[in-house]
Structure formats: structure tokens, C-alpha cells
C-alpha positions, 0 to 999 in steps of 0.5 A, a space after each residue: 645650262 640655261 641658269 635656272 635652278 633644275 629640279 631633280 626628276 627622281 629622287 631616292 629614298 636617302 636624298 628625299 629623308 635628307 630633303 625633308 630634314 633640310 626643309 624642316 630645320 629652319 627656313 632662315 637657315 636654309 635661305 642664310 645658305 643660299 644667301 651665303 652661297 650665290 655670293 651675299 645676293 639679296 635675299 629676296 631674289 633668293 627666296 624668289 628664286 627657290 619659290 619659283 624653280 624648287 617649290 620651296 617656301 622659305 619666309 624671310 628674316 630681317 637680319 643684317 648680313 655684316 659681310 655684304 654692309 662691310 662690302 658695300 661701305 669700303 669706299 666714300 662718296 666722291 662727293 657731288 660737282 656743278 653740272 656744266 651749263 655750256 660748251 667748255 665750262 668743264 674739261 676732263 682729261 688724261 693720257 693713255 700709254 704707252 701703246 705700241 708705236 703706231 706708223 708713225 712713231 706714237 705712243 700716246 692718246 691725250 683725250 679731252 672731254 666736254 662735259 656739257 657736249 660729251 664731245 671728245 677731243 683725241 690726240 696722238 703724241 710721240 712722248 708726254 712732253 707734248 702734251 702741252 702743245 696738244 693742251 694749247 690747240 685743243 683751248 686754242 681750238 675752244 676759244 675760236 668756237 667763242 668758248 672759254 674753259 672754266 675748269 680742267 679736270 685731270 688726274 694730276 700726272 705730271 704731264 699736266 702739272 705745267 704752271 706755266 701753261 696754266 697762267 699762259 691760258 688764264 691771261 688769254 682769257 680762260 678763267 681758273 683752270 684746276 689741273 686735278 679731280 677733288 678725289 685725289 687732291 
């Protein structure tokens, strides 16, 4: 099917009374159908949808489909954060893994993200305890480019939470480094 709508061709005497019942009833009843049954779409493509591939007219009604708010508002906002003005002003990042080993005995991915350049760095470790190595190059790696971090962002695994690496890059120049998101703390 080309996910349209097919209109049938015949219809017989019974399914054309049954038509004729359905679109009698009560045209909020017909699209609250259709609304519950194409999983709480908006019912204006609905309506639009039936105008244009059954012919059927249907006018619209202001209700509220409780189902569809409740779904809607599960979760808040993460809430809003200052946009970077340059290079290396704010660092996302994380570990992936375990993968399996690669050639060379690794298994994880840090990955860096600049937020301003959307440049990423990428890393291949062997285990987690190495992720401070790869944290220092990478800042080391800013700092040569003439870029000082002014915030990290991660998803607080243990991996990053090292406060000694955070007061060793603060005291090289590096201004606070956060090692969390706001929606986790």
C-alpha cells in the first residue's frame, strides 16, 4: 500500500446502510474514531485525511484528548543554558561501551564535544581508568590551540568524577570544570 486511504470500489447493499448509519451518528463520533485509532493524531489531519481520501466531511470539535496531554507532559523541561561564544567554552562528553575488543585490545570511546565548533574529539581505551589521560590530552590539546575550557559537561559516571583531575586542570589555567549535566545533579 501507498498509505493513503482506499476507497472501496463497490460496496453492497449491507456495508452501504452500515455507511450510512456511521455518518449519520455523529460526526465528533466518527473523528474521535479515527483520532483514537491512528494513535491520538491531531485531529485536523484527521478530518483532512477523510475529506480528502473518503469524501467524508466531518466538522471538528474543540475537545481536549486527555490521553494525548497526559502523554505529552510525562517529562520537564531540561530547562535552558548559555550558548558558547567560542572554541572550548563548553565540553560535552561520555564513554561508550564495552564494545568488543578492537585489534588492539580496546574497548571503549571517549568522545568530546565542542559545543561552539561541534568539532568532536574521539578516543579508543583499553578500560575506564584511562580516561583521565585521555581528559588531560584532549585539554592539553585546547590550551595549545590558545583555548581555555570553561565547563565540562558529562553524565557524572565515575569515570569522570576524579577531583583530582579537576583541580589539576583548574590550577593550568582552565577556569570551573562541572563534571555533571544540570538534569542529573
Amino acid at each position: 500500500m501507498d498509505g493513503k486511504l482506499k476507497k472501496p470500489e463497490s460496496i453492497d447493499s449491507d456495508a452501504q446502510e452500515l455507511t450510512d448509519v456511521h455518518t449519520v451518528v455523529a460526526d465528533s463520533t466518527l473523528l474521535l474514531l479515527y483520532h483514537e485509532r491512528w494513535d491520538h493524531q491531531d485531529k485536523r489531519h484527521i478530518r483532512n485525511m477523510l475529506r480528502n481520501e473518503q469524501e467524508v466531511n466531518i466538522k471538528l470539535d474543540k475537545e481536549l484528548c486527555e490521553p494525548r496531554v497526559y502523554g505529552k507532559a510525562h517529562r520537564l523541561s531540561f530547562g535552558t543554558r548559555k550558548k558558547a561564544f567560542e572554541p572550548s567554552e563548553l565540553i560535552s562528553t561520555d564513554v561508550c561501551g564495552p564494545f568488543d575488543e578492537s585489534f588492539q585490545k580496546k574497548r571503549y570511546l571517549v568522545i568530546f564535544k565542542d559545543s561552539f565548533t561541534k568539532f568532536l574529539y574521539g578516543y579508543l581505551i583499553k578500560e575506564k581508568a584511562e580516561v583521565k589521560k585521555v581528559l588531560e590530552h584532549m585539554l592539553a590539546y585546547s590550551r595549545t590551540l590558545g583555548y581555555s575550557v570553561k565547563e565540562f559537561l558529562s553524565d557524572n559516571g565515575g569515570e569522570f568524577d576524579n577531583s583530582f583531575t579537576f583541580k589539576q586542570n583548574c590550577s593550568k589555567g582552565d577556569n570551573t570544570l562541572y563534571p555533571r549535566t544540570e538534569w542529573r545533579q
